[in-house]
C-alpha positions as CSV (number, residue, x, y, z in Angstrom):
1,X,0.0,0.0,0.0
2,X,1.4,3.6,-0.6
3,X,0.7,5.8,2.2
4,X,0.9,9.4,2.6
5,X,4.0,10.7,4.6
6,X,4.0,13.5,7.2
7,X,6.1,14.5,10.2
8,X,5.7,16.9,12.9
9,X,9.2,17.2,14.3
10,X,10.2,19.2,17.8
11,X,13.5,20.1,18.9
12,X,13.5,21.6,22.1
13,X,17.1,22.9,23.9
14,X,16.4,26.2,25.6
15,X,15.4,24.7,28.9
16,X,17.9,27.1,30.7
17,X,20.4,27.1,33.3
18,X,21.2,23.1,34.2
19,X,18.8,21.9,32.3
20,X,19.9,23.4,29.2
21,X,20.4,21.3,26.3
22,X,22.8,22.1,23.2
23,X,22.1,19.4,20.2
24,X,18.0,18.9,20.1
25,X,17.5,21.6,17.2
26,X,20.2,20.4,15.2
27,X,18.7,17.0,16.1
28,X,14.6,17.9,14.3
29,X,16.5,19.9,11.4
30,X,18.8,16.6,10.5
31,X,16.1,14.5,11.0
32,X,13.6,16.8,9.0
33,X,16.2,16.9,6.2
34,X,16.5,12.8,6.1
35,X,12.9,12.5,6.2
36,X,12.4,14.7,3.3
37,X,14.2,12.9,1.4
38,X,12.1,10.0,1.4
39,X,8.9,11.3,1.0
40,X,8.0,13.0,4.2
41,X,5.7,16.2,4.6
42,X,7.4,17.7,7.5
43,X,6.1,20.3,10.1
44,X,9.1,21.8,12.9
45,X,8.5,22.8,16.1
46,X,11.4,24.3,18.0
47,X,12.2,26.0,21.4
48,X,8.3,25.4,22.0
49,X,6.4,26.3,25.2
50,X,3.4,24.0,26.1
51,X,1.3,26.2,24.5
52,X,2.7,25.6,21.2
53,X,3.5,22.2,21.6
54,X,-0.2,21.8,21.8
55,X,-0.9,23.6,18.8
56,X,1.4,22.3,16.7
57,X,0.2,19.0,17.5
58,X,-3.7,20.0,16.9
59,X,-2.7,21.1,13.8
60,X,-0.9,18.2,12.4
61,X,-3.9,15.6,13.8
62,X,-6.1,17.7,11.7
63,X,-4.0,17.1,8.2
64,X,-4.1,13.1,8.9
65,X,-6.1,11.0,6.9
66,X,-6.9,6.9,6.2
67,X,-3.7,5.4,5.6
68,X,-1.5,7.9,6.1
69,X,2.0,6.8,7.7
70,X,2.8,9.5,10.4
71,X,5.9,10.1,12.0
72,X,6.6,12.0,15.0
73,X,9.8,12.6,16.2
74,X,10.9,14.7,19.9
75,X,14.6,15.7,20.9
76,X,14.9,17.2,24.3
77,X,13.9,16.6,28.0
78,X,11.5,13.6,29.2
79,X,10.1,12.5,32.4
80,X,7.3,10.5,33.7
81,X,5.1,10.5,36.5
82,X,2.2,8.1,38.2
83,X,2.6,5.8,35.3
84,X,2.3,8.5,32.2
85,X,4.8,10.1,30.3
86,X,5.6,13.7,29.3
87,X,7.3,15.6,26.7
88,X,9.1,18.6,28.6
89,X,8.2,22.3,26.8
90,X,11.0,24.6,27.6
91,X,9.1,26.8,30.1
92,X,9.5,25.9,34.4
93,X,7.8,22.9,35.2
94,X,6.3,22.0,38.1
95,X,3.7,19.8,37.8
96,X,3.5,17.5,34.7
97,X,0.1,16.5,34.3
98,X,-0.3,21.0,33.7
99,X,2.9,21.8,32.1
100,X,3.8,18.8,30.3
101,X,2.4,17.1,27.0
102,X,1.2,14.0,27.8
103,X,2.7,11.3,25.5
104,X,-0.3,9.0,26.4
105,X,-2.8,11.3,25.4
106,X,-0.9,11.9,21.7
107,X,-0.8,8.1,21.3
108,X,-4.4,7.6,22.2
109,X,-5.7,11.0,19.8
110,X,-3.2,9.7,16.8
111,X,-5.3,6.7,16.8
112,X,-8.5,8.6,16.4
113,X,-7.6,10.3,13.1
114,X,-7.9,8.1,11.1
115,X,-8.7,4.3,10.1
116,X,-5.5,2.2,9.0
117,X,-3.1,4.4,9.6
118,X,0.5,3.6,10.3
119,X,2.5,5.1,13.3
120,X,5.9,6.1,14.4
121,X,7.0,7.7,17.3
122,X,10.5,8.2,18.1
123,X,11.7,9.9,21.4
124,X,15.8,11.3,22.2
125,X,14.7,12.0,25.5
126,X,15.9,11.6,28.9
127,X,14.2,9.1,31.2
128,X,13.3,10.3,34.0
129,X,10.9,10.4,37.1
130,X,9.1,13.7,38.6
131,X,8.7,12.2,41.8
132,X,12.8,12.1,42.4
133,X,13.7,15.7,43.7
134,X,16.7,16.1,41.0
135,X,16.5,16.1,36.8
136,X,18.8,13.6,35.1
137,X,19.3,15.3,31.6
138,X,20.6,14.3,28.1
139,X,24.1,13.7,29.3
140,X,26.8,15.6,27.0
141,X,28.6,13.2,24.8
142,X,29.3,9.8,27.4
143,X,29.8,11.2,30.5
144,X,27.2,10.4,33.4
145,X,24.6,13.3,34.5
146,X,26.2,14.9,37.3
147,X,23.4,18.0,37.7
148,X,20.5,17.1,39.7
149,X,18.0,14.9,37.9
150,X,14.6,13.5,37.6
151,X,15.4,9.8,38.2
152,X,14.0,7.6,35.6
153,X,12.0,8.9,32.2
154,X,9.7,8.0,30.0
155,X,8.9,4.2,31.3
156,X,8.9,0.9,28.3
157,X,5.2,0.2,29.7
158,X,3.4,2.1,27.8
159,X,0.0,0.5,26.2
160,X,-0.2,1.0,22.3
161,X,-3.2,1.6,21.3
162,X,-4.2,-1.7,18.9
163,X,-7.2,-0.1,16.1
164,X,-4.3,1.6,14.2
165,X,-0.3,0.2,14.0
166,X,2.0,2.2,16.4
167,X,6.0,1.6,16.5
168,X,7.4,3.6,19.8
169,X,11.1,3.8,19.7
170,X,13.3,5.5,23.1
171,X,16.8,6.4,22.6
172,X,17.5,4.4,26.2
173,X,16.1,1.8,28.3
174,X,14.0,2.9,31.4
175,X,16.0,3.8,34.2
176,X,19.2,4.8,31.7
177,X,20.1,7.8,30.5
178,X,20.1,9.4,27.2
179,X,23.5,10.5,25.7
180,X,23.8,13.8,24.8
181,X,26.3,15.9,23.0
182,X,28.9,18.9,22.9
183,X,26.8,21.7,20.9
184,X,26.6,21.9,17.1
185,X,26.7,17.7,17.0
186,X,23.8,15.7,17.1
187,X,22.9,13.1,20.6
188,X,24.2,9.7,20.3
189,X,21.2,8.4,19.7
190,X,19.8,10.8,16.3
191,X,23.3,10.7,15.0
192,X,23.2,6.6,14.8
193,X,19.9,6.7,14.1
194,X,20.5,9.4,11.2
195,X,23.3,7.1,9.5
196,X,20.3,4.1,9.0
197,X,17.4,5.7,8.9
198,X,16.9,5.9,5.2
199,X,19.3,2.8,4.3
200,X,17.1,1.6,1.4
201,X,15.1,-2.0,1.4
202,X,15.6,-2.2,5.6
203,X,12.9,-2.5,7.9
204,X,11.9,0.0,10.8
205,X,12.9,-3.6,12.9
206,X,16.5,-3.7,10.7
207,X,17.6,-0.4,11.2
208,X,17.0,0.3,14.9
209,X,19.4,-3.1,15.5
210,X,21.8,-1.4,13.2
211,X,20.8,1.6,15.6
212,X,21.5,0.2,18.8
213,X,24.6,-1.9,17.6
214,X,26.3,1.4,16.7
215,X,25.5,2.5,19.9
216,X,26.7,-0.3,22.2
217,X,29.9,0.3,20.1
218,X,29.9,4.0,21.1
219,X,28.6,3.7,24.6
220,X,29.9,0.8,25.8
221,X,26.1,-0.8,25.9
222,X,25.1,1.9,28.7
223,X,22.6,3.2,26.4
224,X,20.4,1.0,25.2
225,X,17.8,1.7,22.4
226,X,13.8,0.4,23.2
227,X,11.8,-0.3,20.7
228,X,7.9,-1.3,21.5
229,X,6.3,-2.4,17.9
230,X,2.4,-2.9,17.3
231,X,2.4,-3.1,13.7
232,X,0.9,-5.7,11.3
233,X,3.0,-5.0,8.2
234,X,7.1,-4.7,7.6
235,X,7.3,-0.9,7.3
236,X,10.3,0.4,4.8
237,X,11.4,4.4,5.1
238,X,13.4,3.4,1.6
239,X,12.4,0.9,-0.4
């Protein structure tokens, strides 16, 4: 079947003081630039509060329709609390379930758009928990988060929804942290991801072991890739 391609990509580094990131826009535009490249209609979102985070995410749901493949793709902060997880906007946060965007809820209103369509979620985030009184951010290049950190982030557990097919890919394990970078290069986890993505005739399945195997090699196997796959057909970026 050939589906319709669009991507709503967000980059978000201006957290400020030691939470502030330094690769996540670089991140969304090199991913934008391979998407395009295969087909994807791509919509950017960078440095966005909550309030446009929101909007930019109405605004895509309303362009999906039957069969579309849809892509969504998040560099920056993560955490997760009481069992749901949240996309971190750059403004202070100090409770999630108000300041946060609820990856659950995005999951559950991408399946309401429409009927067969194909899903792909792919998150360079942190994985951490509110509940811990410190943040545990992207970590620059392989070193270990020294500033204070939310514990663990966006949890593996999550419940796909099953009417539409849904591939949810973390950069790390729960528990683990995320690799970040030195500014102006890309997280170890969208770089590696960036050399495979659009490696023609491989599935989504094929490239994020050739993913995670060049980031064992990288990381000495402290970050680990997750990949939690609900779909009912091989999916191919290049074919």
């Amino acid at each position: 079947m050939s589906r319709r391609r669009l991507a709503l990509i967000f980059g978000n580094d201006n957290y400020g003081g030691d939470k502030q990131l330094t690769s996540c826009v670089k991140d969304a535009r090199d991913m934008e630039s391979k998407l395009r490249s295969v087909g994807f209609t791509c919509t950017q979102s960078h440095n966005s509060d909550k309030r446009a985070m929101d909007s930019d995410f109405r605004d895509f749901c309303s362009k999906i329709k039957n069969n579309d493949c849809i892509l969504i793709y998040f560099s920056g902060h993560g955490m997760e609390q009481n069992g749901k997880n949240y996309l971190v906007p750059i403004e202070k946060v100090c409770d999630p379930e108000v300041d946060c965007v609820c990856l659950d809820a995005m999951l559950k209103q991408l399946n309401r758009c429409g009927d067969n369509t194909l899903n792909v979620i792919i998150l360079d985030a942190c994985r951490a928990d509110k509940d811990n009184n410190t943040w545990k951010t992207k970590g620059a290049n392989a070193e270990e988060c020294s500033e204070p950190a939310y514990r663990k982030a966006l949890t593996s557990d999550d419940r796909l929804p099953t009417e539409s097919q849904f591939a949810l890919i973390f950069s790390s394990d729960p528990d683990t942290v995320s690799f970040g970078s030195k500014a102006g290069e890309n997280s170890f986890f969208t770089s590696a991801l960036l050399n495979h993505l659009i490696t023609p005739n491989l599935t989504l399945e094929e490239i994020m072991r050739k993913v995670q195997n060049e980031i064992f090699e990288k990381s000495p196997e402290r970050q680990r890739p997750w990949l939690n796959l609900c779909l009912r057909e091989p999916f191919y970026l290049n074919e």
